[in-house]
TORSEGU-661997 format. One record per residue: x, y, z of N, C-alpha, C in turn. Coordinates in steps of 0.05 Angstrom, whole numbers, padded with zeros to 5 digits, always signed. Example, Ala and Ser with C-alpha at 12.3 -4.5 7.8 and 13.67 -1.06 7.14 Angstrom:
2
+00264-00114+00156+00246-00090+00156+00264-00066+00156;+00257-00045+00142+00273-00021+00143+00258+00001+00157;
//
This chain:
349
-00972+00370+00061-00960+00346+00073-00971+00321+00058;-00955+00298+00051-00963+00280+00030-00964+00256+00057;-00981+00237+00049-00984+00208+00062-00977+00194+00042;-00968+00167+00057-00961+00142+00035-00983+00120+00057;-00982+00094+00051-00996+00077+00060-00970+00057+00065;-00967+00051+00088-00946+00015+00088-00949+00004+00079;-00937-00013+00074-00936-00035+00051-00925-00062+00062;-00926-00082+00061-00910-00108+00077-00901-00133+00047;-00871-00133+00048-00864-00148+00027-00865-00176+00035;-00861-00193+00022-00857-00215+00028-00844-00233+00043;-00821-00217+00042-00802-00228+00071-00810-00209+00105;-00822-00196+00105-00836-00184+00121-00832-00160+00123;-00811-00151+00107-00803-00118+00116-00829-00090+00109;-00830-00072+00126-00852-00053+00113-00833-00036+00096;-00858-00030+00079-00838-00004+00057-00855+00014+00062;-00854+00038+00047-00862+00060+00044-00847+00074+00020;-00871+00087-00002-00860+00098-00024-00834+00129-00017;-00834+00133-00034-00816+00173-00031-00831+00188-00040;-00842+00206-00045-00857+00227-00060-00836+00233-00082;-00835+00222-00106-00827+00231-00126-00816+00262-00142;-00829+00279-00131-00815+00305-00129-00787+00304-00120;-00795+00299-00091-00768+00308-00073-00745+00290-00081;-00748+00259-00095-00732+00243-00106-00710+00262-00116;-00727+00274-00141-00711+00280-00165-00706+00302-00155;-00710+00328-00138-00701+00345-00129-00673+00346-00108;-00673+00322-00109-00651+00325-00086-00630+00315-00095;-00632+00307-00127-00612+00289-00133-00605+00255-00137;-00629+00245-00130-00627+00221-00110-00624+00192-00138;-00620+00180-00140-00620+00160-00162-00621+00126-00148;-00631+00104-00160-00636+00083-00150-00611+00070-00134;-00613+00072-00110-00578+00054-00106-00573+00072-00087;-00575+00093-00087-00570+00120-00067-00581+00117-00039;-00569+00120-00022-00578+00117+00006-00587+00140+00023;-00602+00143+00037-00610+00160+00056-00609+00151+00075;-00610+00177+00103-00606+00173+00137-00636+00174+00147;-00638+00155+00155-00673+00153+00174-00648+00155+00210;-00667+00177+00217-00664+00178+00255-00693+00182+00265;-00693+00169+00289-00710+00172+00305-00705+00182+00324;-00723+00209+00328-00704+00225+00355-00725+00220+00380;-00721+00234+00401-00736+00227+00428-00760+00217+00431;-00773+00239+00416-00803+00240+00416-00815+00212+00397;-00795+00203+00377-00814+00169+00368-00808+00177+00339;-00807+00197+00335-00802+00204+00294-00779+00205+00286;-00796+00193+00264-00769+00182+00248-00768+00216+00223;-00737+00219+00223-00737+00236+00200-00715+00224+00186;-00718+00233+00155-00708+00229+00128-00695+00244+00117;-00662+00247+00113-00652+00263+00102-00633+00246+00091;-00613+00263+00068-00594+00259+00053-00573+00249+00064;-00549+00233+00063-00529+00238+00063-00515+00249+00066;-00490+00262+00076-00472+00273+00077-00449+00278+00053;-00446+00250+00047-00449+00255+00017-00452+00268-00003;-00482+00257-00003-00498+00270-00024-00505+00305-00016;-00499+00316+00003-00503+00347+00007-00478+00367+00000;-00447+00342+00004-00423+00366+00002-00417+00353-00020;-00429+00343-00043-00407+00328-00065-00401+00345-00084;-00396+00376-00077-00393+00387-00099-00380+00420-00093;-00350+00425-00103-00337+00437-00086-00320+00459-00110;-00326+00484-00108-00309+00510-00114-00288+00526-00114;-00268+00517-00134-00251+00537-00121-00243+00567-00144;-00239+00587-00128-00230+00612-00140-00215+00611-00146;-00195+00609-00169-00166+00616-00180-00156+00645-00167;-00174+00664-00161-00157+00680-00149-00152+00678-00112;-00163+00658-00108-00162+00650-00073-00131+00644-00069;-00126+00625-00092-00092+00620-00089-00073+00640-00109;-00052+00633-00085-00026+00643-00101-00005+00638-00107;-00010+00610-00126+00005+00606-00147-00013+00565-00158;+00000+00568-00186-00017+00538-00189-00014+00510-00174;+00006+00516-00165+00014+00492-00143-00001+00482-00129;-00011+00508-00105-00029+00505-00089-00063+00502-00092;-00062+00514-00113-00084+00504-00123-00095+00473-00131;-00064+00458-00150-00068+00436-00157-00069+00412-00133;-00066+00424-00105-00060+00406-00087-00086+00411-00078;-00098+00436-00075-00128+00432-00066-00144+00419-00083;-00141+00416-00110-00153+00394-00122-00150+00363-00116;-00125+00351-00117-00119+00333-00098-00135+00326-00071;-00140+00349-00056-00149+00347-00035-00186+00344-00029;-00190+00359-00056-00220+00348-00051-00230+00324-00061;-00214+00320-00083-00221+00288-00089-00221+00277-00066;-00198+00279-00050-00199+00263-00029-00213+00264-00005;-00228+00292-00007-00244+00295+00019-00281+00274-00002;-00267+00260-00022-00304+00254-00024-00322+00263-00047;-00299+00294-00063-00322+00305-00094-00320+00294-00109;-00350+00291-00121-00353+00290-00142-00354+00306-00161;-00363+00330-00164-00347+00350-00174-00334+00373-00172;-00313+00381-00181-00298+00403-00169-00292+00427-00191;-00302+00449-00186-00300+00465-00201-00283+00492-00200;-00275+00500-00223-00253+00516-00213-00255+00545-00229;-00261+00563-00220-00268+00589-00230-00254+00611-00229;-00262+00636-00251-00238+00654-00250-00253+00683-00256;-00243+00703-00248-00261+00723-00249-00245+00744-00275;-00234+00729-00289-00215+00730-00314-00226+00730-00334;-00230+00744-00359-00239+00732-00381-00236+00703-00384;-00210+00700-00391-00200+00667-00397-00173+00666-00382;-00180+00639-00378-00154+00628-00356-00141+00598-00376;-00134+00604-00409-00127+00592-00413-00104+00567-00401;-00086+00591-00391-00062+00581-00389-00062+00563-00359;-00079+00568-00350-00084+00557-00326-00100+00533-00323;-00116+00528-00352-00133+00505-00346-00107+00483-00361;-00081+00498-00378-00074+00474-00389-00049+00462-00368;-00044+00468-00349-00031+00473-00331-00047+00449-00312;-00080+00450-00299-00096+00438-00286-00109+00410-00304;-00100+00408-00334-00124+00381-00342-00098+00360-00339;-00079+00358-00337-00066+00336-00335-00074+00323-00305;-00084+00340-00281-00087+00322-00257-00114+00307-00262;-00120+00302-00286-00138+00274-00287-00129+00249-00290;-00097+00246-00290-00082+00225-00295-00074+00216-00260;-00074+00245-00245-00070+00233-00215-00094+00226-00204;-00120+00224-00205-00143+00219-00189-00159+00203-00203;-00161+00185-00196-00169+00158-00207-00198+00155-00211;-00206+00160-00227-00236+00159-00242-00246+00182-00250;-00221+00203-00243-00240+00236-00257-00227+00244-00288;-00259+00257-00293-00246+00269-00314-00247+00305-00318;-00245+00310-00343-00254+00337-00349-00289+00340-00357;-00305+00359-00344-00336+00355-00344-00339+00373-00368;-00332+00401-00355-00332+00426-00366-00313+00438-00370;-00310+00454-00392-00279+00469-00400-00293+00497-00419;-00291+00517-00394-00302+00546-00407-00290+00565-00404;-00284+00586-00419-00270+00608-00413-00267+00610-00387;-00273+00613-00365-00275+00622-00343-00277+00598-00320;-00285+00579-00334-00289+00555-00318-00276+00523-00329;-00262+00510-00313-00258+00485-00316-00272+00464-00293;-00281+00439-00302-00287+00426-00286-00284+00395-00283;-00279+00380-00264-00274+00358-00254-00295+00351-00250;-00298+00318-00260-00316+00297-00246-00307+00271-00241;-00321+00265-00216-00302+00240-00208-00327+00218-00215;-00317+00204-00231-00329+00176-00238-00332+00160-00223;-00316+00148-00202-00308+00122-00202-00332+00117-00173;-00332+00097-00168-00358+00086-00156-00342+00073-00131;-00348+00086-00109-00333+00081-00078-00332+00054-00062;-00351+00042-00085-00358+00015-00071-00346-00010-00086;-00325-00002-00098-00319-00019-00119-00288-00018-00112;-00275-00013-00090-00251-00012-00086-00244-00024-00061;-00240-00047-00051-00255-00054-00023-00216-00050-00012;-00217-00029+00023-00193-00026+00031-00170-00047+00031;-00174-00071+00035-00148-00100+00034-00149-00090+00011;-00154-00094-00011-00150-00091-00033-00132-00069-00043;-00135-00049-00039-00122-00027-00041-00093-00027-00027;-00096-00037-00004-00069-00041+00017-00050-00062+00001;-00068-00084-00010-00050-00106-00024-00035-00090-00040;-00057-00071-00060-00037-00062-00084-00018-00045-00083;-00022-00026-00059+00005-00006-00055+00035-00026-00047;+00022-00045-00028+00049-00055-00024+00053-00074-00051;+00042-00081-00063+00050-00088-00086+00069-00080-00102;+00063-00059-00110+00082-00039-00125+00102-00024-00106;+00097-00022-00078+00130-00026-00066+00146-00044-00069;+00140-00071-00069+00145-00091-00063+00164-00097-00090;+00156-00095-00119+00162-00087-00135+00188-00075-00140;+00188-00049-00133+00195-00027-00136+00228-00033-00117;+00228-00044-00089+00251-00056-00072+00269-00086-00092;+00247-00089-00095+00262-00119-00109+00283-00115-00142;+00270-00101-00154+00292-00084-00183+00314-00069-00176;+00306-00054-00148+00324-00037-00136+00352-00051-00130;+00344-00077-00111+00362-00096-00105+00375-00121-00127;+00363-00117-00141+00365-00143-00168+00391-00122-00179;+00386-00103-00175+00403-00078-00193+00428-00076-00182;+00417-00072-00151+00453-00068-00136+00463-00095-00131;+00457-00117-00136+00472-00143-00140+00482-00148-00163;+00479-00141-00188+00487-00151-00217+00497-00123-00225;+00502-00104-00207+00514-00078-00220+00511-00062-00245;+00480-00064-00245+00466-00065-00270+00450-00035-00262;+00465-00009-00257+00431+00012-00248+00405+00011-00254;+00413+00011-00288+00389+00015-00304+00365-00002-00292;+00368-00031-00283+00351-00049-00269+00328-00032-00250;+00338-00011-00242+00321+00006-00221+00310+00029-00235;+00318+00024-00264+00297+00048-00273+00272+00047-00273;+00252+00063-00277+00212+00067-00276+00215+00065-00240;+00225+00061-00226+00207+00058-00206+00189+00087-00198;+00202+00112-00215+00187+00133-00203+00159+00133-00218;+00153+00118-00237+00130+00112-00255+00102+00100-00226;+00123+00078-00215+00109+00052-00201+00102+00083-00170;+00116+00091-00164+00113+00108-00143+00090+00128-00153;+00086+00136-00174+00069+00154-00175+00043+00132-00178;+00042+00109-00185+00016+00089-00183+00012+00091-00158;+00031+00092-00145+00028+00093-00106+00010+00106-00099;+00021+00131-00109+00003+00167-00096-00025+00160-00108;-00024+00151-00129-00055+00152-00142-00076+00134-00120;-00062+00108-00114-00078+00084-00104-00085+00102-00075;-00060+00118-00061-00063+00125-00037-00085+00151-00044;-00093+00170-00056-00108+00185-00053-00135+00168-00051;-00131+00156-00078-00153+00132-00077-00171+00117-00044;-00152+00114-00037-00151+00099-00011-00164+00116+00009;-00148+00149+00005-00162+00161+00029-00197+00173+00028;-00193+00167-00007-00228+00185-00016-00245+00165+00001;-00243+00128-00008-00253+00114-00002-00260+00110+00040;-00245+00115+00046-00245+00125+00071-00268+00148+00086;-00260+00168+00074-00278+00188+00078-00297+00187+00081;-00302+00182+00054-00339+00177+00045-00341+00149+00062;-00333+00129+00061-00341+00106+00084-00350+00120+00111;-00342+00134+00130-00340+00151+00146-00358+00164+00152;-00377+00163+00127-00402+00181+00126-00424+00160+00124;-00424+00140+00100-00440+00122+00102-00425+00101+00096;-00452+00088+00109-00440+00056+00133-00444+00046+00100;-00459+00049+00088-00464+00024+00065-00438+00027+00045;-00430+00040+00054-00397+00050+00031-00382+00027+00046;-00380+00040+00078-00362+00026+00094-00368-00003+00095;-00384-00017+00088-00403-00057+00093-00383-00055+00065;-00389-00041+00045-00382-00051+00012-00348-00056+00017;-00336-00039+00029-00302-00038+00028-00291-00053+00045;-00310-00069+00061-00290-00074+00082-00282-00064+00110;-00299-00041+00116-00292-00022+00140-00304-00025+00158;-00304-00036+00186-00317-00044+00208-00321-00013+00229;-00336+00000+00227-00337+00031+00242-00312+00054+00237;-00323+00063+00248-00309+00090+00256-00286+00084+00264;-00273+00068+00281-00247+00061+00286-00230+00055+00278;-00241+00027+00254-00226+00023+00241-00219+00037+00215;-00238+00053+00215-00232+00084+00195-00207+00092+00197;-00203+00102+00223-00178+00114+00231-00152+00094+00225;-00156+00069+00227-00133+00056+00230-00126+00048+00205;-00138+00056+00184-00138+00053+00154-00122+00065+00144;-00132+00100+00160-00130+00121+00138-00112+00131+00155;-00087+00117+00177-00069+00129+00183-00048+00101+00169;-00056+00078+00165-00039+00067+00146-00041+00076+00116;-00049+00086+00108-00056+00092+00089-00027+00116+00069;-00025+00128+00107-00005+00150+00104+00019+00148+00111;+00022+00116+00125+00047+00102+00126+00058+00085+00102;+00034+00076+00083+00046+00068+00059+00055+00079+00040;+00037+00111+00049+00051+00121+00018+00083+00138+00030;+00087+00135+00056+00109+00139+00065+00135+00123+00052;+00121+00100+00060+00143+00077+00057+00149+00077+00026;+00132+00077+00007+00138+00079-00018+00150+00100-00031;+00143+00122-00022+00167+00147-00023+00190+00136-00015;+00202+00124+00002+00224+00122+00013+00236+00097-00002;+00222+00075-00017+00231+00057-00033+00241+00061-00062;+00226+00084-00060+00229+00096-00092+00259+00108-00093;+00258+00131-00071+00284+00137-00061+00296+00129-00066;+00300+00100-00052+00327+00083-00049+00331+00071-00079;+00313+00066-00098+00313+00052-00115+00329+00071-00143;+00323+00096-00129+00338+00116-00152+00362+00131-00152;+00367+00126-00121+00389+00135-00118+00411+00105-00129;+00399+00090-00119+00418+00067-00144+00419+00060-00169;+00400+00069-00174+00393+00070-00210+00418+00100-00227;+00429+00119-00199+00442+00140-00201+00464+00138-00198;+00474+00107-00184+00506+00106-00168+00525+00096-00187;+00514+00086-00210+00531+00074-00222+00550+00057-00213;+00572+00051-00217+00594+00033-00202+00603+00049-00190;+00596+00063-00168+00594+00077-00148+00600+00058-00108;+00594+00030-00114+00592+00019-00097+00607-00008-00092;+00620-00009-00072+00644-00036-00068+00632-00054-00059;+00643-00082-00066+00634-00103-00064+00623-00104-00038;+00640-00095-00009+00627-00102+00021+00606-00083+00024;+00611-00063+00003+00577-00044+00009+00552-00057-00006;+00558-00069-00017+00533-00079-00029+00527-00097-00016;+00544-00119-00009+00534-00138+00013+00527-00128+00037;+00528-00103+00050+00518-00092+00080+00492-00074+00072;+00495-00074+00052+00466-00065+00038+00447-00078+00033;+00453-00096+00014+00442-00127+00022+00433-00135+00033;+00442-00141+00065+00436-00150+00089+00415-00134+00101;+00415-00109+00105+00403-00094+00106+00373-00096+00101;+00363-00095+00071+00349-00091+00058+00330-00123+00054;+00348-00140+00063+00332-00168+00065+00317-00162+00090;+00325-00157+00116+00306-00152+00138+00288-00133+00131;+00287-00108+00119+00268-00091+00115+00247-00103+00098;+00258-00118+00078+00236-00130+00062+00220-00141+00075;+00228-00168+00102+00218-00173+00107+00195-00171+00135;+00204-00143+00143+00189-00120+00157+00165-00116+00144;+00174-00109+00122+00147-00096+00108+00135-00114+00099;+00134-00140+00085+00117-00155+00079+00103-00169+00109;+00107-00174+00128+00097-00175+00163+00079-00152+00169;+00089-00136+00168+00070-00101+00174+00039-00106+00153;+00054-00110+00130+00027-00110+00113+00006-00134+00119;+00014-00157+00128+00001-00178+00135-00012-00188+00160;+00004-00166+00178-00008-00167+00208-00031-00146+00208;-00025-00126+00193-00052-00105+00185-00073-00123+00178;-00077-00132+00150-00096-00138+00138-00110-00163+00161;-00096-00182+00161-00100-00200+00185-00103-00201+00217;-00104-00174+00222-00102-00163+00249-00098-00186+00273;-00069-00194+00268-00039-00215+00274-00024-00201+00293;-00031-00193+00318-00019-00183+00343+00011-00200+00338;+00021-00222+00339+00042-00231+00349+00057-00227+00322;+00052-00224+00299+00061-00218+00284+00071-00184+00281;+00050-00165+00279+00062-00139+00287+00085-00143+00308;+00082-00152+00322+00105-00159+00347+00129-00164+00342;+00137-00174+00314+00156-00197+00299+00167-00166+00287;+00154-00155+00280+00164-00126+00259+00174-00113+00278;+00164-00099+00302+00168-00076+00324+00195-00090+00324;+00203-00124+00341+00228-00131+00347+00254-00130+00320;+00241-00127+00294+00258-00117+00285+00277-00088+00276;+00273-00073+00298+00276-00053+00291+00304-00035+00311;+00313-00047+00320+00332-00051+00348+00354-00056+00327;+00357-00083+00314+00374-00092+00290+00383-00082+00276;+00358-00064+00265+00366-00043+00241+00373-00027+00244;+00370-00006+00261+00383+00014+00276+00419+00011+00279;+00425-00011+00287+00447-00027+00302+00464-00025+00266;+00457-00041+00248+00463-00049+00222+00468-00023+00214;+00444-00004+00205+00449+00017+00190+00476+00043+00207;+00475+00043+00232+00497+00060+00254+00524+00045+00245;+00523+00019+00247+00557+00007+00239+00559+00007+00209;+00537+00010+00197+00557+00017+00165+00556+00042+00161;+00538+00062+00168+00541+00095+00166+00579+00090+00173;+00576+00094+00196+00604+00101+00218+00630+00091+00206;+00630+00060+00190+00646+00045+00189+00653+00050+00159;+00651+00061+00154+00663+00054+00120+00681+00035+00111;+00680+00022+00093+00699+00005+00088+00719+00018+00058;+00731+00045+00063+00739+00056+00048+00779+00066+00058;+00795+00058+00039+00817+00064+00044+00821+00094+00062;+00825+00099+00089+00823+00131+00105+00859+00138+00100;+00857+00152+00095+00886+00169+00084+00887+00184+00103;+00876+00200+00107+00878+00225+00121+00851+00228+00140;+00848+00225+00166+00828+00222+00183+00815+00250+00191;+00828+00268+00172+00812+00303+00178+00798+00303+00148;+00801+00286+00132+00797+00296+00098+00775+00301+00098;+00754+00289+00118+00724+00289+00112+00711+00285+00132;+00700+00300+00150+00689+00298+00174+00660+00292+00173;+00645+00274+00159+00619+00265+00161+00626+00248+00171;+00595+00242+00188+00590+00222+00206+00618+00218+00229;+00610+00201+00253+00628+00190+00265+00669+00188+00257;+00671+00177+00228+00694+00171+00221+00700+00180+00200;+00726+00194+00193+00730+00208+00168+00732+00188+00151;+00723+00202+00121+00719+00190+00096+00736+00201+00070;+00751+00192+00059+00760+00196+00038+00752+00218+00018;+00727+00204+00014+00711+00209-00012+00682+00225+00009;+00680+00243+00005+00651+00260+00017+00623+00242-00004;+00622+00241-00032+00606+00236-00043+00600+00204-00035;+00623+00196-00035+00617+00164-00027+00594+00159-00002;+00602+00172+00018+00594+00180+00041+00572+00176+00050;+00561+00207+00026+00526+00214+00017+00517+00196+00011;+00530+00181-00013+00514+00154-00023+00511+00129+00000;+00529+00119+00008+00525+00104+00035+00502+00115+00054;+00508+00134+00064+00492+00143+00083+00464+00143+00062;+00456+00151+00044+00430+00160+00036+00412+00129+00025;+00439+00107+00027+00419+00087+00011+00414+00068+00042;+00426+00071+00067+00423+00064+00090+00404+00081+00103;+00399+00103+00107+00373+00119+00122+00355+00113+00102;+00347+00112+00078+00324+00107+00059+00313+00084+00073;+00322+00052+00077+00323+00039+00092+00314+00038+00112;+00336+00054+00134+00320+00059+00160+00298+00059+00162;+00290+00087+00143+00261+00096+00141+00243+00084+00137;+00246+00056+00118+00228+00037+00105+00215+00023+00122;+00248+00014+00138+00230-00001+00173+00218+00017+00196;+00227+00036+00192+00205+00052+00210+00173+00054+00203;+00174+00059+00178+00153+00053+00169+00132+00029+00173;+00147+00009+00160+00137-00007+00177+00127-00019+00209;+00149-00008+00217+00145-00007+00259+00115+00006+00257;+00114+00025+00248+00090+00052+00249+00062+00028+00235;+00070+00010+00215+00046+00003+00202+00032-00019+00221;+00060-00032+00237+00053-00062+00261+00039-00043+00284;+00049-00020+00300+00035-00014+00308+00004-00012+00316;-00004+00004+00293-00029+00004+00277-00043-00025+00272;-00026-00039+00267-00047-00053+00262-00047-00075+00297;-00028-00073+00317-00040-00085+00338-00068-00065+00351;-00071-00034+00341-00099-00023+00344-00114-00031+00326;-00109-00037+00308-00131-00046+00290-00148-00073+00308;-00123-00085+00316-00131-00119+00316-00140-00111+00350;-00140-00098+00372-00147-00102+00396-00180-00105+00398;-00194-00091+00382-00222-00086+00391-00240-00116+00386;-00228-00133+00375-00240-00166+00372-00235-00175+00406;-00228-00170+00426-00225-00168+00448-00249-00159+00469;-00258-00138+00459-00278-00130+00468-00304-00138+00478;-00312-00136+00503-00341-00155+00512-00362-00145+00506;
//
């Protein structure tokens, strides 16, 4: 058993050294935090992090069956928090499989390749948890939605598709920022000094993060969507459809720029302003599904939706660039939500 002596700094705090062994045995480096508890009896004990005990995670190439699933449990532990992830094979060589697995260093944002062995490949995650603070991250996904709706629409007004090309580029920045988002989460979750650095006020507001988190990358799926299926329609679309599309897509925009602002700002009456738009849209997107504004010849020719349609493909396209939509403001509804839980607990006595 080792003693240290107290120490009293200048601003009054006591210190106490570490025994230098256990430092470097455990991993520990300057900057690194540890859990002091004091349990019943008056002692204080010293352990690691949570963190610092699971940051390092295995997987068997023969556990799964096929590379897919594998590549998504990689995905997934970045996001539960590793720092490194290693991937093993009871194979001579798993060539074909590591060339298959090094491109997901382009989806996980600060890792690279550590190790690359016959039998073994391995991931390390760089990037430093404290250096990504959550508003920040929220700004930039809707960023690049935001983005991503506006070319979409610049496109179906000047009848220009091509205008809506890359957005699936800007959507995969999405997925990146959102895994990003949820690692940072996690590990906040575990320690508070992650959570003070990012922006994260407890455990609660954990949750209300890291379930927007999974509404943005919703919503941006669904923008991308819309943005490619017009980048696909070519002159595909009549003048009163583009204007009820139009219309449409101005309220959603401005759904989602509200959702994002009542979050970050935890703006009760504002989430409020989003929820009430959503009655509208419903209303909008049902009378142009139903209504086509398409010459009907024959009212058996095409039995989608409510009212027969001429053209079946026309249809699809209407309908698919109107529910994309829908979806966008639902999305949003789901993000105002959230954030009137985010914003209630400043209430609290």
């Amino acid at each position: 058993m080792a003693s240290r002596k107290i120490q009293k700094s200048r601003s009054g705090s006591y210190l106490i050294s570490l025994p230098k062994s256990w430092v470097e045995e455990s991993g520990l480096n300057k900057g690194d935090r540890v859990e002091m508890r004091k349990n019943e009896e008056g002692l204080l004990t010293l352990q690691l992090t949570e963190r610092k005990r699971k940051m390092k995670f295995n997987l068997k190439l023969e556990d799964f069956s096929d590379i897919r699933t594998l590549e998504d449990s990689i995905k997934a532990c970045y996001m539960q928090g590793a720092e490194t992830i290693e991937v093993t094979s009871e194979k001579e060589t798993m060539t074909e499989e590591k060339e298959l697995l090094r491109p997901l260093v382009l989806e996980l944002i600060g890792s690279e390749i550590y190790k690359d062995r016959p039998r073994l490949l391995s991931f390390r995650v760089l990037v430093d948890p404290t250096k990504f603070s959550i508003p920040n991250l929220i700004q930039r996904i809707y960023n690049l939605i935001e983005s991503v709706h506006e070319d979409a629409i610049t496109a179906l007004e000047n009848k220009n598709p091509a205008l809506a090309s890359g957005s699936g580029k800007r959507g995969d920045d999405a997925k990146r920022l959102y895994r990003l988002m949820i690692r940072e989460l996690k590990i906040s979750a575990i320690d508070s000094g992650v959570a003070e650095s990012i922006g994260v006020e407890g455990k609660g507001e954990d949750l209300v993060y890291t379930i927007a988190a999974r509404d943005l990358s919703r919503m941006a799926h669904h923008t991308v969507r819309f943005a490619e299926i017009i980048s696909e329609s070519g002159d595909g679309l009549s003048e009163e459809d583009i204007d009820e599309i139009m219309n449409i897509s101005e309220i959603v925009r401005e759904m989602e720029e509200k959702a994002v602002k009542a979050l970050l700002n935890k703006d009760i009456p504002l989430a409020r302003e989003v929820i009430d738009f959503m009655e509208k849209i419903k209303e909008l997107d049902e009378d142009y599904v139903k209504n086509p504004n398409l010459e009907q010849i024959d009212s058996q020719a095409c039995e989608i939706h409510t009212k027969g349609c001429l053209d079946p493909e026309m249809c699809d396209l209407r309908t698919s660039l109107s529910r994309n939509l829908r979806r966008i403001a639902g999305y949003s509804v789901a993000l105002a939500d959230n954030a009137i839980v985010g914003a209630v607990p400043k209430f609290r006595e």
